[in-house]
C-alpha positions as CSV (number, residue, x, y, z in Angstrom):
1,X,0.0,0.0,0.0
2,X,3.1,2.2,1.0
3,X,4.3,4.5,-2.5
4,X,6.7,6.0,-1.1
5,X,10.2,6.6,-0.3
6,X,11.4,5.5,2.2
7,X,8.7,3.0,2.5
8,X,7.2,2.6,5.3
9,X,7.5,-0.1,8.3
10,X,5.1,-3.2,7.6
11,X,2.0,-4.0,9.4
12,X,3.6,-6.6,11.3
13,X,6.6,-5.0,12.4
14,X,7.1,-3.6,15.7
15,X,7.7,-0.2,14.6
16,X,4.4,0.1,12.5
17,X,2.9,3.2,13.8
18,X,5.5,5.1,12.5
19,X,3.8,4.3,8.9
20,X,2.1,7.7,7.3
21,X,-1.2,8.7,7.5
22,X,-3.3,8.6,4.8
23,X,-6.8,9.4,6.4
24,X,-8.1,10.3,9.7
25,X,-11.2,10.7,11.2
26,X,-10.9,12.2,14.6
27,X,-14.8,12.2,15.1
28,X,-15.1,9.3,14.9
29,X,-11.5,8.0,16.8
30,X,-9.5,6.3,14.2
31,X,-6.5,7.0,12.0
32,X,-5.9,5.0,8.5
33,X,-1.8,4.3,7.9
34,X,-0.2,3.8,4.5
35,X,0.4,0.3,5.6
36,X,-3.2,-0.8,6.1
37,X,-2.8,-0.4,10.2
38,X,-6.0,1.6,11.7
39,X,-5.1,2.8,14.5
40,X,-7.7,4.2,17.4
41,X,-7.8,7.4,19.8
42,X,-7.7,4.5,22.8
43,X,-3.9,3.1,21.4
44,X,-6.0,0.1,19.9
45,X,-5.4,-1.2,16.6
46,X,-6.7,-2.8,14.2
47,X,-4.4,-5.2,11.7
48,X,-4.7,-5.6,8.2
49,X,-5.4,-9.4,8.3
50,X,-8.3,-8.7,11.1
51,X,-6.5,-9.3,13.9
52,X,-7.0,-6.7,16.7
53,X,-4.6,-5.3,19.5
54,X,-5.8,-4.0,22.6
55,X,-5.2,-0.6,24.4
56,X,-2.0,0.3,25.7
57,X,-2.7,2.7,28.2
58,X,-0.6,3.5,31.1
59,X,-1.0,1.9,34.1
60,X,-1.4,3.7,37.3
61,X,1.1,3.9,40.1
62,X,0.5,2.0,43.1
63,X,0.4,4.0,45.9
64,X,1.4,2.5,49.0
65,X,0.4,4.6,52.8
């Protein structure tokens, strides 16, 4: 999907957020990338082949009295 240079990181790779954007649609919480990735508002994603990933939010520190 990627037609440029330098192309941009694969789907599966572990960097492949860093692929470019090539539609977004911030009402409705989700980004398209050049390499078929849609990635949501929550950190979710959503893989070209249908397999999902879930949020990566931060988790809280404990706090200990």
């Amino acid at each position: 999907m990627c037609r440029h240079e330098p192309t941009c990181p694969p789907a599966g790779s572990p960097d492949r957020e860093a692929a470019q954007t090539v539609a977004t649609h911030p009402e409705q919480g989700w980004s398209l990338l050049c390499n078929g990735l849609f990635v949501f508002d929550d950190t979710g994603e959503l893989l070209p082949d249908g397999r999902i990933t879930g949020p990566r939010r931060p988790t809280p520190a404990s706090v200990t009295a």
